[in-house]
C-alpha positions as CSV (number, residue, x, y, z in Angstrom):
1,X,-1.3,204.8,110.1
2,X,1.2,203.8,107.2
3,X,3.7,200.6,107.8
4,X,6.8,201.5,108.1
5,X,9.0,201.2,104.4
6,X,11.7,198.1,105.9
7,X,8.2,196.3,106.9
8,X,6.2,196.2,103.8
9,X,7.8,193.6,102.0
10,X,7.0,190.8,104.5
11,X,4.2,189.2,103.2
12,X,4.0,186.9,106.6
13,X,4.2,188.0,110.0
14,X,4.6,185.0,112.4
15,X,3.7,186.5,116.2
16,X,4.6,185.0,119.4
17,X,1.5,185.2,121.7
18,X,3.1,185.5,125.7
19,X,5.3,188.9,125.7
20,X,4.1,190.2,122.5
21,X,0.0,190.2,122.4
22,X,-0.5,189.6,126.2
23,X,1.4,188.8,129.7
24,X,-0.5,186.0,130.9
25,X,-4.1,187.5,131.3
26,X,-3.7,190.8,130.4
27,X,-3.0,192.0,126.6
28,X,-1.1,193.8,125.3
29,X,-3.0,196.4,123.6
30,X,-0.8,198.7,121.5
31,X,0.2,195.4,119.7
32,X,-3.2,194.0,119.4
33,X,-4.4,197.4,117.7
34,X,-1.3,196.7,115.6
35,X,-1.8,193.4,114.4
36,X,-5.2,194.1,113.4
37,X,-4.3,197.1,111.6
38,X,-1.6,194.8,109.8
39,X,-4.6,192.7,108.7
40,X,-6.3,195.3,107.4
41,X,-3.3,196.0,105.2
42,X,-3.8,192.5,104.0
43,X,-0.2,191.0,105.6
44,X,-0.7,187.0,106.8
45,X,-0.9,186.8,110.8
46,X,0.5,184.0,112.1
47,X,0.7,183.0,115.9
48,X,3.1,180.5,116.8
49,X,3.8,180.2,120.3
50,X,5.9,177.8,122.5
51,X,3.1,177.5,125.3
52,X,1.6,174.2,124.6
53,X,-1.5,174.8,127.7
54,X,-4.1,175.4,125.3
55,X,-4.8,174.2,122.0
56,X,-5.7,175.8,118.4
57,X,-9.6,176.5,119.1
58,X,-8.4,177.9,122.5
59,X,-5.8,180.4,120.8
60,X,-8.5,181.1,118.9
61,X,-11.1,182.1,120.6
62,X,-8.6,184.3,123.1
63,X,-7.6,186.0,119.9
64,X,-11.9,186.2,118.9
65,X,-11.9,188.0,122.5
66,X,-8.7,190.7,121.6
67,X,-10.7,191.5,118.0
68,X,-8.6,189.5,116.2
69,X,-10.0,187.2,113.8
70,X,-6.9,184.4,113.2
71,X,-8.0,181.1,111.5
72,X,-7.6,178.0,113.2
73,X,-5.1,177.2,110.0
74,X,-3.1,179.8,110.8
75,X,-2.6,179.1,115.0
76,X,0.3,177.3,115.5
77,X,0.9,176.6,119.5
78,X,3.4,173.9,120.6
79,X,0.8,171.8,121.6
80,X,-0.6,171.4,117.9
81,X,3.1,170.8,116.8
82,X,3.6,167.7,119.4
83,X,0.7,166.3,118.4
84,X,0.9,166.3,114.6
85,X,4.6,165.3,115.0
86,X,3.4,162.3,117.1
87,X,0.7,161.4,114.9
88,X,3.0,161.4,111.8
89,X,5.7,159.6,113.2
90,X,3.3,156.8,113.8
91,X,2.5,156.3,117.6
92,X,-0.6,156.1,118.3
93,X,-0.6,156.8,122.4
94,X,1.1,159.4,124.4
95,X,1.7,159.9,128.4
96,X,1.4,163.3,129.1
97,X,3.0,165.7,131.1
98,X,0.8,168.5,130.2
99,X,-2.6,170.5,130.4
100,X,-5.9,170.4,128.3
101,X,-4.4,172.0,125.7
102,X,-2.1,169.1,124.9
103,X,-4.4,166.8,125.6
104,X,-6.9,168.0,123.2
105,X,-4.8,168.6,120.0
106,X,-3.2,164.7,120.7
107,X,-6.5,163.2,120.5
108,X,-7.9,165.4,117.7
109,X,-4.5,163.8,115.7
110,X,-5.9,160.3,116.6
111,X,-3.4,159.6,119.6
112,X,-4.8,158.6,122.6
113,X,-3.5,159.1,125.9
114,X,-2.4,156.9,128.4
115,X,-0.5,155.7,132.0
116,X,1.2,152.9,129.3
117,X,2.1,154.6,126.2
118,X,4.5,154.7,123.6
119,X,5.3,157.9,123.5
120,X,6.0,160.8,126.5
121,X,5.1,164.1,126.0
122,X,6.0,166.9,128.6
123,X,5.2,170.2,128.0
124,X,4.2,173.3,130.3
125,X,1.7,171.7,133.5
126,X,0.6,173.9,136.1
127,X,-0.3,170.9,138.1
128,X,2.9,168.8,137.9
129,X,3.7,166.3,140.3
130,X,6.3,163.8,141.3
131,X,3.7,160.7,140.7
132,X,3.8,162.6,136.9
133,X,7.6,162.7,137.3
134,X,7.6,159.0,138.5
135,X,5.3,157.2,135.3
136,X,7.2,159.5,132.4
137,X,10.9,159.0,133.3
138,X,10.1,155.1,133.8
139,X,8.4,155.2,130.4
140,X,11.3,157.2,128.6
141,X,13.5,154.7,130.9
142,X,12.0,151.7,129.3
143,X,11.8,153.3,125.2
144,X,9.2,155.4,125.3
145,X,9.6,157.9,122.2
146,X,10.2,161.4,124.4
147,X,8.7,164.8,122.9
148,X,9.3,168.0,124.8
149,X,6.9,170.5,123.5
150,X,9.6,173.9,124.3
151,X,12.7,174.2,126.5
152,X,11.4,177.8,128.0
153,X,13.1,178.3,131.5
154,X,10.1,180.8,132.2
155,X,6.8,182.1,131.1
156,X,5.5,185.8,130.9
157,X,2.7,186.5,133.2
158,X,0.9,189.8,134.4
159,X,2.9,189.1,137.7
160,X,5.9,188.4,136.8
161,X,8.1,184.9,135.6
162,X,6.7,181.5,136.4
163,X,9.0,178.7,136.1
164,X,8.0,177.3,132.0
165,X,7.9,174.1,130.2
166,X,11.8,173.6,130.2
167,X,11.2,173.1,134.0
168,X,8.7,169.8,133.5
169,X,11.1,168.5,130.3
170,X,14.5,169.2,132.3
171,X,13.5,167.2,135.8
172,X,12.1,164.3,133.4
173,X,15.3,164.4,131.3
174,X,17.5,164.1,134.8
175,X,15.3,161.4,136.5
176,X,15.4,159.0,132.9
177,X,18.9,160.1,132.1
178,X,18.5,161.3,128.9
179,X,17.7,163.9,126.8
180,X,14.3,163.9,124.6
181,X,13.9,162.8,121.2
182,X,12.7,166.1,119.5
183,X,12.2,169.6,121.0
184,X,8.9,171.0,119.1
185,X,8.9,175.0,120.2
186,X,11.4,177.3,119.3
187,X,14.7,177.7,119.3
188,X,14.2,174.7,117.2
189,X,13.0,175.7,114.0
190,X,10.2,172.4,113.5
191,X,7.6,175.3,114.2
192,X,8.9,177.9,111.7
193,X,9.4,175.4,109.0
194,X,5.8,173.9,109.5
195,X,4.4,177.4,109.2
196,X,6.6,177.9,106.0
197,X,5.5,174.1,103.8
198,X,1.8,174.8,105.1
199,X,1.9,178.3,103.7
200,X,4.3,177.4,100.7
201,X,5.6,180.8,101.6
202,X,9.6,181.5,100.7
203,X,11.2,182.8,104.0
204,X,12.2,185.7,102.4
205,X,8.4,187.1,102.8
206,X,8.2,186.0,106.4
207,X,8.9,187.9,110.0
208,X,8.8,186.1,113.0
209,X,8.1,188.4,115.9
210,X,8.9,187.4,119.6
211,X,10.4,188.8,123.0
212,X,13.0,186.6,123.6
213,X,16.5,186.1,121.7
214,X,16.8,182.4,123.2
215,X,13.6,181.2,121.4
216,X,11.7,183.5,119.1
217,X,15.2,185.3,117.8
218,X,17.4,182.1,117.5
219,X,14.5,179.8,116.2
220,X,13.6,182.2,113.2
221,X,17.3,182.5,113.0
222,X,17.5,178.3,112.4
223,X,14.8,178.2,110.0
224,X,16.1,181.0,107.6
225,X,14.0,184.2,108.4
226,X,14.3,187.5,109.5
227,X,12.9,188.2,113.1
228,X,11.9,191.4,115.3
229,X,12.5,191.5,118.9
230,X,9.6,193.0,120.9
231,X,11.0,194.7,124.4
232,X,7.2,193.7,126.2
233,X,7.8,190.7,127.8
234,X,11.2,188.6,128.9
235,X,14.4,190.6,126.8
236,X,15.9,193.7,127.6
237,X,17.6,195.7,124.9
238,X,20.5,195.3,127.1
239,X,20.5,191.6,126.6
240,X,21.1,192.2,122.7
241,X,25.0,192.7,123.1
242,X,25.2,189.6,125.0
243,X,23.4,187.0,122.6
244,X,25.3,185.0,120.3
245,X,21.7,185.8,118.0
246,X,20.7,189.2,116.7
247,X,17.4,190.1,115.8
248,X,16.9,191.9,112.4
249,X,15.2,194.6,114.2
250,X,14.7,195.9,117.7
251,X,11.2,197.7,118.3
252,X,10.0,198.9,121.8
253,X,6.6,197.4,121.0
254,X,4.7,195.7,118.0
255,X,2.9,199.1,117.4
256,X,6.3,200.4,116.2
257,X,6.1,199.0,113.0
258,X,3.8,201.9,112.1
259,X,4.9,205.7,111.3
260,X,4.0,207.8,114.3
C-alpha cells in the first residue's frame, strides 16, 4: 500500500489511543494494520492520549500486544504529563484522584502520594467516591496546587460512553469552588508542545490524529499543527459544521491514509 501524496510530508504522526487504535478493550484493527505499516515507511508514531488510567509501560505493553512496537519515549498519556509537570514545578507529594496509572508515573517522577499533600491531582478513577471527593476539595480548599489530568466529558468503550475524567475534575472543582491550576490533556496544548521540544520536531512535520474536535482537533489546533479527524470513536462527520475547530482532514478510519 502507498501513503497517500497530502500525507507524506509529516514526518510525525501523534495518535490518540481510545477512538482511534481501540474502543476500550477491543482494537481497532484497520488502524492498527495502518500504523504499523506507517512505521514501516519510517514516519515517527507517537501516542498521546488524555486517559491518564495507565501509565507509559502500560501503553506500552498494550501497544507490544496490537504488534506495535512504540518506545516508552515516544508514549505520552496524561498521566505521564501530570506527573512530570508536578515534579518540575517542584512539589514533591500529590493526593490523587486517580488509578494505577497515575499513581505509578507520580512516583517514578519522585512525588509521593498522600491523604496530606501539596498538590491534588484528579484524573479518570473508575472507583471514585465521595470520601475521595471530600479529602481533594478540602485540600484545593485549603492551597493545595490542583492538576486535572483532561476535561473529557466521556470515554470510548466497546459498549458505549462512560462518564470521563472531566466528570472527577468538574465535581472537585464545584465542591472547592474553583477551577484547577493547569489542565494537562488536550484541548490544552501542554501535551502537544511536550511531544514537539522532546522531539525538537517543527510543527510543520507533525499530525496529530484523534476522534474528537473538542480535544484531539482543538488541542493540535492550540499548539500549531495540522490534525486528522478519525470517524471511529466519539465525532460524527456531522458534528464538523458545528465546531468552532476544523480538522485538516476528515478520514473514515486511520487506514485511509493509504491508496486503496
Amino acid at each position: 500500500m502507498k501513503l497517500k501524496r497530502e500525507f507524506r510530508r509529516y514526518k510525525v504522526l501523534i495518535l490518540d489511543g481510545d477512538g482511534v487504535l481501540w474502543r476500550g478493550s477491543e482494537p481497532i484493527w484497520q488502524a492498527v494494520r495502518a500504523a504499523r505499516l506507517l512505521i514501516t515507511e519510517g514516519k515517527v508514531i507517537v501516542l498521546l492520549t488524555n486517559n491518564s488510567t495507565s501509565s507509559r509501560a502500560g501503553y506500552r505493553l498494550k501497544l507490544l500486544k496490537l504488534g506495535l512496537d512504540i518506545p516508552l519515549e515516544r508514549i505520552y498519556p496524561s498521566s505521564y504529563g501530570a506527573a512530570r509537570h508536578i515534579a518540575e514545578s517542584g512539589y514533591r507529594s500529590a493526593y490523587v484522584v486517580g488509578e494505577q496509572g497515575l499513581i505509578e508515573e507520580l512516583n517514578l517522577a519522585g512525588v509521593s502520594t498522600s491523604d496530606d499533600a501539596d498538590s491534588v491531582v484528579v484524573g479518570m478513577d473508575r472507583s471514585f467516591t465521595y470520601a475521595k471527593l471530600a479529602r481533594a476539595s478540602t485540600l484545593v480548599r485549603n492551597g493545595a496546587y490542583f492538576v486535572a489530568t483532561n476535561r473529557d466529558a466521556t470515554l470510548p468503550t466497546e459498549s458505549g460512553l462512560i462518564p470521563g475524567a472531566g466528570a472527577m475534575v468538574a465535581a472537585v472543582e464545584v465542591a472547592a469552588g474553583r477551577r484547577a491550576d493547569i489542565t494537562i490533556g488536550k484541548p490544552e496544548p501542554y501535551l502537544y508542545k511536550m511531544v514537539l521540544e522532546d522531539l525538537n520536531v517543527d510543527p510543520s512535520e507533525v499530525l496529530a490524529v484523534g476522534d474528537r474536535l473538542d480535544t484531539d482537533v482543538a488541542g493540535a489546533h492550540n499548539a500549531g499543527i495540522d490534525s486528522l479527524l478519525v470517524l471511529t470513536g466519539v465525532a460524527k462527520r456531522e458534528d464538523i459544521e458545528r465546531s468552532p475547530v476544523r480538522p485538516t482532514y476528515v478520514l473514515r478510519d486511520l487506514s485511509q491514509v493509504f491508496e486503496d
